[in-house]
BAKOLTI-200900 format. One record per residue (C-alpha): residue in three letters; x, y, z negated. Coordinates in Angstrom, 2 decimals, always signed. Each point is the difference from the previous one (the first is absolute). Layout:
// BAKOLTI-200900
ALA | X | Y | Z
...
END
This chain:
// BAKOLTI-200900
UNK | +0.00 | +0.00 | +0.00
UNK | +3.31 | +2.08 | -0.65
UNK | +0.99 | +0.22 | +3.60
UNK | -3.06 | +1.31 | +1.17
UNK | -0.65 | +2.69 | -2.28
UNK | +3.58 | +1.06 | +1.20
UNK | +0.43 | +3.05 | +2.03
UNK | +3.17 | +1.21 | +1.57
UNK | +1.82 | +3.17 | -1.09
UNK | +0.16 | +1.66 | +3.66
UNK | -1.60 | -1.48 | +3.16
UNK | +2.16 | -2.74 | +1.56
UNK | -0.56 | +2.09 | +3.42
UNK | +0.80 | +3.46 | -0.35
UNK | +0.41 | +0.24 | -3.74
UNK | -2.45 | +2.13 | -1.30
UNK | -0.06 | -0.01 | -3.81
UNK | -3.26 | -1.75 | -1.12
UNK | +0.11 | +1.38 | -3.50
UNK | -0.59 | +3.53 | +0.34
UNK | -0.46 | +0.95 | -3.38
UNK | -0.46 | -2.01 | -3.18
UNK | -3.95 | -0.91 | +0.30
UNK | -0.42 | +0.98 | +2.86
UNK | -1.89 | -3.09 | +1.05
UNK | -2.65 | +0.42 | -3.25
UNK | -2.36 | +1.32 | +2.63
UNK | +0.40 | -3.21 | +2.62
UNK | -3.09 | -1.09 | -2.87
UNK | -2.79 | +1.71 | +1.86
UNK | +1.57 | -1.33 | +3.85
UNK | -0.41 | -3.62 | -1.51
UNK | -3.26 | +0.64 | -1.72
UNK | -1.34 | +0.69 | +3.10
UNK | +1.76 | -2.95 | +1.77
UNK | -1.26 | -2.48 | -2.80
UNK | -3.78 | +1.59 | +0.46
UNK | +0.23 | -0.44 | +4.00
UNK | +1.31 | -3.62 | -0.47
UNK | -3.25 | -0.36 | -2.32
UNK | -2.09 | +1.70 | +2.29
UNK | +1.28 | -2.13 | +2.91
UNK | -0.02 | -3.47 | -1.89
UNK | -3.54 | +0.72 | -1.59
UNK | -1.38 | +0.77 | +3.69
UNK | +1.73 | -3.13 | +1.64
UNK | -1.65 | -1.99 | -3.11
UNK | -3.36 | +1.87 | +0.64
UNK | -0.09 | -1.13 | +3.87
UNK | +1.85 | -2.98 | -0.06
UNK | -1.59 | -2.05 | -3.24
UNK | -2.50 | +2.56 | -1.56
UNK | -1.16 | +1.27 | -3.71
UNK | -2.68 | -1.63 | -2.09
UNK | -1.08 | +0.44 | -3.59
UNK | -0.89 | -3.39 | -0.14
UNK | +3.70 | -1.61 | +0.34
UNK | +3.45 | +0.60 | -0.58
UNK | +0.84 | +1.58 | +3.24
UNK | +0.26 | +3.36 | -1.32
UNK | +2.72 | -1.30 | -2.95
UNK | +2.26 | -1.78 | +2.46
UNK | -0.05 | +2.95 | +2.42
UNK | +1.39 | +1.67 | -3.39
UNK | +2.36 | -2.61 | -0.33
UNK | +1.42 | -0.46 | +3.35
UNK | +0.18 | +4.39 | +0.16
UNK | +2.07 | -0.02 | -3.41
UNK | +2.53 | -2.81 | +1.17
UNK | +0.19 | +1.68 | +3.20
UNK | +0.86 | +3.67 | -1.94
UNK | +2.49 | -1.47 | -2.26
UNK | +1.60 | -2.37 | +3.32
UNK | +0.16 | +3.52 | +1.95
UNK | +0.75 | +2.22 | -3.02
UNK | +4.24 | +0.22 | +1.55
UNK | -0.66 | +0.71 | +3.53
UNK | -2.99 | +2.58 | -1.03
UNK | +2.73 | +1.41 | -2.18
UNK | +2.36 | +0.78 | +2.69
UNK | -2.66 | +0.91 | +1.97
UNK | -0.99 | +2.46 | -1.91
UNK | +3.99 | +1.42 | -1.05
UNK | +0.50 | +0.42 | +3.80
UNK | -3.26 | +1.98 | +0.62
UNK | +1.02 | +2.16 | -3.23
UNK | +3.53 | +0.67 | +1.01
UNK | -1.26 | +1.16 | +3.85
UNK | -1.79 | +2.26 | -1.21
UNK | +2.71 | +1.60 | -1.43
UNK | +2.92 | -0.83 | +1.94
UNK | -0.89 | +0.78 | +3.72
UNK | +1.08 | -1.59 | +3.16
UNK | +3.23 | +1.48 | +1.29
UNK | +0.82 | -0.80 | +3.88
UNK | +3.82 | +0.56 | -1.22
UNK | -0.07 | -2.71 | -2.88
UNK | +3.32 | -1.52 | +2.17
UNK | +1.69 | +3.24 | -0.65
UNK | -0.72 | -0.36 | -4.14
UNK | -2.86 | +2.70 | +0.03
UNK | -1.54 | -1.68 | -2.86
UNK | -1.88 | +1.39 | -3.26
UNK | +2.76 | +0.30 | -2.83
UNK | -1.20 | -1.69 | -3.53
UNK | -1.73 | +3.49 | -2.47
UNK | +1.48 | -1.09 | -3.69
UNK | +1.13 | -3.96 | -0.27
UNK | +2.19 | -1.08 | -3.28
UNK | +1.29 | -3.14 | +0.60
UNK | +1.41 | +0.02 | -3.22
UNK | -4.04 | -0.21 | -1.52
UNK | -1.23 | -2.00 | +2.86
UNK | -2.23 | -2.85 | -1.45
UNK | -0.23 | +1.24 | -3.63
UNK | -3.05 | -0.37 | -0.14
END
């Protein structure tokens, strides 16, 4: 679980720092708030055409279920997901990223990194 919680320190391509400023990815909660709702929203109306509700079974508990395995199974890749959609909106595209046009880090110390 380790590795894929990891995230680089500058982008293996052009090396733009990822960690901007400490917390800067505290806001990446709304991004995957929404991304967890769609993936409800999109599982519950699969569930609704494919198999259907009923108050008089358990079809409505296993769609619960299967939608809560599914959030926890795609909890990492909604992560990044939602750390790359965060970070473009404040770093913007630059067509001279080959040159090392890149967004410098605001206020990183390494030396308190990870105290959390």
């Amino acid at each position: 679980m380790k590795l894929t919680m990891k995230m680089h320190d500058k982008c293996p391509v052009c090396g733009q720092p990822l960690d901007m400023e400490p917390g800067f990815y505290y806001g990446t909660n709304m991004i995957s708030y929404v991304l967890a709702v769609l993936v409800c929203v999109a599982t519950l109306v699969l569930w609704w055409t494919t198999i259907g509700f009923s108050l008089k079974d358990s079809r409505f508990f296993w769609w619960m279920g299967i939608n809560a395995f599914l959030l926890v199974a795609l909890q990492p890749p909604l992560m990044r997901i939602s750390r790359t959609v965060w970070l473009a909106f404040f770093v913007m595209y630059s067509p001279k990223w080959r040159e090392g046009d890149i967004v410098e880090q605001y206020s990183v110390n390494k030396e308190q990194a990870a105290n959390w």
